[in-house]
C-alpha positions in Angstrom: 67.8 -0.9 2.9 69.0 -3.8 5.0 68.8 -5.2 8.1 70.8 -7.7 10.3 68.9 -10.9 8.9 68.9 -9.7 5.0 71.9 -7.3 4.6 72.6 -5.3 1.2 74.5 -7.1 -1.7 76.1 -5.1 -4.0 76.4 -6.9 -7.6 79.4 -5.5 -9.1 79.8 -6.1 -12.8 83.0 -4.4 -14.7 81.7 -4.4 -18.4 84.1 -4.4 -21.8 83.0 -5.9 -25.1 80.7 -8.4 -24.1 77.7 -7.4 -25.8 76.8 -11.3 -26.9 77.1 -12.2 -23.4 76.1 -9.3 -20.8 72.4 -9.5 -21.0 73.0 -13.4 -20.1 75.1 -11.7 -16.9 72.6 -9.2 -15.9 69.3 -12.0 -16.0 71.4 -14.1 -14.1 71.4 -11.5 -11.1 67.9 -10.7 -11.8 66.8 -14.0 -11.6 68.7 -14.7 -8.0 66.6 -16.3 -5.2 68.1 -13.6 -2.6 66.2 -10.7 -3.2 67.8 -7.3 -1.0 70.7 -6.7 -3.7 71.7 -3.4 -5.5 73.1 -3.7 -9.3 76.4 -1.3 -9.7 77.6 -1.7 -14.0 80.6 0.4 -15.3 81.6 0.2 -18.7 84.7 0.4 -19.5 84.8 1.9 -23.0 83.7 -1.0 -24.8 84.4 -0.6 -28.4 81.4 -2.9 -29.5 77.5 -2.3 -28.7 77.9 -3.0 -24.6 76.7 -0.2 -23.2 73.4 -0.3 -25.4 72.6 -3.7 -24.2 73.3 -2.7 -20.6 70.4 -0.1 -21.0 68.3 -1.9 -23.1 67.7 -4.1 -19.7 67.6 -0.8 -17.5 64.1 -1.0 -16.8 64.2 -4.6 -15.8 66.5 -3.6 -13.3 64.9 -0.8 -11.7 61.6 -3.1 -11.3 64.0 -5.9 -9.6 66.8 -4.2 -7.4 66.4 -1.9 -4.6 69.1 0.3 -6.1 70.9 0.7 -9.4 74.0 2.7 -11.1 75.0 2.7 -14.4 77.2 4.2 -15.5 80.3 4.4 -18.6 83.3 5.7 -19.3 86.4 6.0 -21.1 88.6 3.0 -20.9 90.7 2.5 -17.5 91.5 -1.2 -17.3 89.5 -3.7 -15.1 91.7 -2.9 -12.1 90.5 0.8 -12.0 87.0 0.3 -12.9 86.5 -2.5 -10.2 87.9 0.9 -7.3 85.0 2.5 -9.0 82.4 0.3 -8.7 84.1 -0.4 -4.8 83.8 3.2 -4.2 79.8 3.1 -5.6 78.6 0.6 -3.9 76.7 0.5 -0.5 76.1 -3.2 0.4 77.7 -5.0 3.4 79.2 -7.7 0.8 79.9 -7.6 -2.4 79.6 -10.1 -5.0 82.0 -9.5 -8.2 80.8 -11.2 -11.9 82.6 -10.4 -15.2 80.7 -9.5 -17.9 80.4 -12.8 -19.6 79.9 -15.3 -16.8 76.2 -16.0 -15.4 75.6 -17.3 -11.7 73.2 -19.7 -10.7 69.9 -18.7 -9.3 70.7 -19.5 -5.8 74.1 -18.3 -6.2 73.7 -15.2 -3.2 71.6 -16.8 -1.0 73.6 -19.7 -0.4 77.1 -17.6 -0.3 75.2 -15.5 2.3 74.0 -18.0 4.9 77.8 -19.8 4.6 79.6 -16.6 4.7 77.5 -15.5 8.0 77.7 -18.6 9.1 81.6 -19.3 9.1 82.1 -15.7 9.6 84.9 -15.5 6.8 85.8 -12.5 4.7 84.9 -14.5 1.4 82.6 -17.4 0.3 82.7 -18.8 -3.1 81.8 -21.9 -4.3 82.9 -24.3 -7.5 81.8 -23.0 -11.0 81.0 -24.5 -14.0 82.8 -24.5 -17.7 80.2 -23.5 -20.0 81.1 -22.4 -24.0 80.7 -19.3 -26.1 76.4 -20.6 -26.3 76.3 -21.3 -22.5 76.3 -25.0 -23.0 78.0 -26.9 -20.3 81.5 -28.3 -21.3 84.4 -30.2 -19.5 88.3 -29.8 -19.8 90.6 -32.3 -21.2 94.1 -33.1 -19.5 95.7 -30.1 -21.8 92.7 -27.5 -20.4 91.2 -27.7 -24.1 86.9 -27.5 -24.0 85.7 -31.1 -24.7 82.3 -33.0 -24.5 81.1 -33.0 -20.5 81.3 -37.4 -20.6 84.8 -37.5 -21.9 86.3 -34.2 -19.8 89.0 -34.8 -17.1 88.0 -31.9 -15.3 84.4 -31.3 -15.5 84.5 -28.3 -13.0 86.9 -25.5 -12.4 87.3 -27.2 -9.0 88.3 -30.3 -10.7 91.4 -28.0 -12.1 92.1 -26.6 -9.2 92.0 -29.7 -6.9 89.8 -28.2 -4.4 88.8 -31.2 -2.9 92.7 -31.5 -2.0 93.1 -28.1 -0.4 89.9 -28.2 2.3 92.2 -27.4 4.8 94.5 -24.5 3.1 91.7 -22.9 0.6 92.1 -19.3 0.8 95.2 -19.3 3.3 97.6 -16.9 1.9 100.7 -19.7 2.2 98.7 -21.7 -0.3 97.5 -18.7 -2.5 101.6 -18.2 -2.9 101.5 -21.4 -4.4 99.5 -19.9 -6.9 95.7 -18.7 -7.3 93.4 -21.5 -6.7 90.0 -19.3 -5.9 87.2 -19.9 -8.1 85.3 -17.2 -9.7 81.7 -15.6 -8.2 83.2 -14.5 -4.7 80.8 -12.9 -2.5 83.0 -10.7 -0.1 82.6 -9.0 3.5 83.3 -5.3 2.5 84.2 -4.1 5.5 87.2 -6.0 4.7 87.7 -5.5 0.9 88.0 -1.8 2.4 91.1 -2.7 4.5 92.8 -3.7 1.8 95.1 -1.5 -0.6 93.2 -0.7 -3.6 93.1 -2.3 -7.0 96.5 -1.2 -9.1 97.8 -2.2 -12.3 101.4 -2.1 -10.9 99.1 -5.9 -10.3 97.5 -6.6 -13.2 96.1 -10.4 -11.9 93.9 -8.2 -9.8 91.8 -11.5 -8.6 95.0 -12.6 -7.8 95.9 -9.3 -6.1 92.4 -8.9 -3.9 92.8 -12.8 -2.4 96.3 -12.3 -1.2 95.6 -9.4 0.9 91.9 -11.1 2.3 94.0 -14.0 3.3 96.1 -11.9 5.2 93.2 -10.3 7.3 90.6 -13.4 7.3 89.5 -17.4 6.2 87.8 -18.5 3.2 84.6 -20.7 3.1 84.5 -23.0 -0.2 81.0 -24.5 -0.8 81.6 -27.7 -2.9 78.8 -27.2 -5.4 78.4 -25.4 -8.4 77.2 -21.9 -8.2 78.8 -19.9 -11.1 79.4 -20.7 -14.9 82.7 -19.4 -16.2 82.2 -18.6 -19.9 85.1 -20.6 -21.8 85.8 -18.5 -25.2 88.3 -17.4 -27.3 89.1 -14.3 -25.5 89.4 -15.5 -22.0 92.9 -13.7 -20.4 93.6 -17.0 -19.2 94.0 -18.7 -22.0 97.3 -16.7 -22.8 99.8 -18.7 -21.3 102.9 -16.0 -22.0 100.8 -13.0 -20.7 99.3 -14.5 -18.0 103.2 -16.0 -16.4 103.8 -11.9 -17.5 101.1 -10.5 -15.1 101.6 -13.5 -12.6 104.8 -12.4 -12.1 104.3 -9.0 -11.7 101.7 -9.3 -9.0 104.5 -11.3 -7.1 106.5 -8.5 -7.4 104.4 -5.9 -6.4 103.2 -8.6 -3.6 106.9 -8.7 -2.5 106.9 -4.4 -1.8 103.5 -4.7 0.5 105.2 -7.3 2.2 108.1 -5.3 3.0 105.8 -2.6 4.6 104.1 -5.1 6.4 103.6 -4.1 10.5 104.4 -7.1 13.3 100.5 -7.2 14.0 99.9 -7.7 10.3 102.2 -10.7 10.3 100.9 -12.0 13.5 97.8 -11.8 12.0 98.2 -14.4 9.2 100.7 -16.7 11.4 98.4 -17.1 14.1 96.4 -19.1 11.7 99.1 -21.4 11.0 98.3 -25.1 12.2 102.0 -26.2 10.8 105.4 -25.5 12.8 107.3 -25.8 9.2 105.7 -25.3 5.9 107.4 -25.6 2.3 106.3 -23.0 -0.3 106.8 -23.1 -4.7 105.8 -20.3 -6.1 106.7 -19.5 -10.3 110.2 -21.8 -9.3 110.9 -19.8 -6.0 111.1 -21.8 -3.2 109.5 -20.5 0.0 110.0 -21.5 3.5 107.9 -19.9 6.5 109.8 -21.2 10.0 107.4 -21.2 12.8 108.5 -21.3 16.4 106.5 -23.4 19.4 106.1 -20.1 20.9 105.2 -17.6 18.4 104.3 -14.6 20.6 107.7 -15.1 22.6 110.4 -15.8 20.1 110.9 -14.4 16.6 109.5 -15.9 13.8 111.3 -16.0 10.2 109.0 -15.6 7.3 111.3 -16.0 3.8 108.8 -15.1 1.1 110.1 -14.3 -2.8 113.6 -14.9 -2.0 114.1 -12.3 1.1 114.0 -13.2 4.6 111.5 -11.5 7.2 112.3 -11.4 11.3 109.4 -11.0 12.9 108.8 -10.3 16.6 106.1 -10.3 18.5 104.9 -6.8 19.8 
């Protein structure tokens, strides 16, 4: 099913109420340049007419991919239903889309070569804003949709000030900052399966999955625009109170792993480090990570969410 030059992708797409928008999902994987890729759908007990429009495009699929799964069931959350679709899927990366977003044609293929080519854990490159009819729009200064001429951001890059953080995209001291990772990741498995699984004890599971890659690899961020994030009126995101809720509580669960963390898995993400003293602000919590000259001989002191962290070499 794959080979060294053209490996598996698994599409993973974690379906609820989106039956105006997941056909536009599914074409948009169909219609990708790369063509060894696998299609894995759960639906997570969508209330609406989802699950019929997933199958209406079932044939389709099994003409296209070189493997498919459907499949539904009751509801779970996103965070379970994204193990599940982990658990189905059989590709050597795996490329995550929500139900309502569409990637560009070329999306895989160019996330492929880059990802090979860097040998990093995740490549993902800028997306798009596009409206509840898929035409492109911008963000004004307040992160309201405007025309594309008169937006301050006209990509989610823009927002996130990628062109700022070449140097730090992806690192876990900068993720602590807050999440600054674009949506339509493709992802090494190997190493989403090192990581703990998907919990609602961290509900910002994006958030969740890139600050335990960090800890294992590097990011590669393509500056061009490979995804379109669908801007509508029930986007998470847009809930300022809930999202500081689940923010927060993804810290906190952060916080226990950290606690449990082994001296190899610390020297793992320090090695990376290019900075003998570094300055962290995360949700009002200021961070400091103390580096010495000589890490491997002397202890290091991570102080991470308020608690300090003596670390010594092995």
């Amino acid at each position: 099913m794959h080979s060294n030059n053209n490996p598996l992708v698994s599409v993973i797409i974690p379906a609820y109420n989106h039956e105006q928008f997941v056909q536009d999902t599914i074409h948009s994987i169909v219609a990708q340049t790369y063509q060894n890729i696998e299609l894995i759908i759960i639906n997570d007990g969508s209330k609406d007419n989802t699950w019929n429009k997933i199958n209406e495009l079932k044939e389709v699929c099994e003409k296209r991919f070189v493997r498919i799964c459907f499949e539904t069931q009751e509801n779970l959350g996103v965070c379970l239903t994204l193990n599940n679709l982990i658990q189905r899927a059989q590709g050597d990366y795996i490329y995550i889309i929500a139900s309502d977003d569409v990637a560009k044609p070329y999306a895989i293929s160019t996330l492929l070569e880059n990802i090979q080519k860097k040998q990093a854990v995740v490549a993902v490159g800028d997306n798009e804003i596009i409206d509840y009819d898929g035409k492109r729009i911008g963000w004004n200064k307040k992160r309201k949709s405007c025309d594309l001429k008169h937006a301050k951001y006209k990509t989610f890059g823009d927002f996130l000030k990628l062109k700022n953080k070449q140097q730090t995209f992806g690192t876990y001291e900068e993720l602590l900052k807050g999440n600054h990772i674009p949506n339509g990741c493709l992802i090494e498995k190997k190493s989403l399966l090192q990581i703990p699984k998907f919990t609602t004890e961290a509900p910002l599971e994006d958030y969740f999955m890139h600050l335990q890659l960090a800890k294992i690899g590097t990011y590669c961020f393509i500056d061009e625009v490979l995804f379109s994030y669908r801007w509508h009126a029930n986007n998470t995101i847009k809930k300022t109170e809930l999202m500081k809720i689940i923010s927060d509580k993804t810290l906190q669960y952060e916080e226990k792993l950290v606690a449990t963390m082994s001296n190899k898995s610390w020297n793992n993400i320090l090695r990376k480090e290019k900075y003998k003293i570094i300055t962290l602000f995360s949700f009002g919590k200021k961070i400091k990570l103390y580096k010495t000259r000589e890490l491997f001989r002397k202890k290091t002191i991570l102080e991470i969410l308020g608690r300090k962290y003596i670390i010594k070499s092995n």
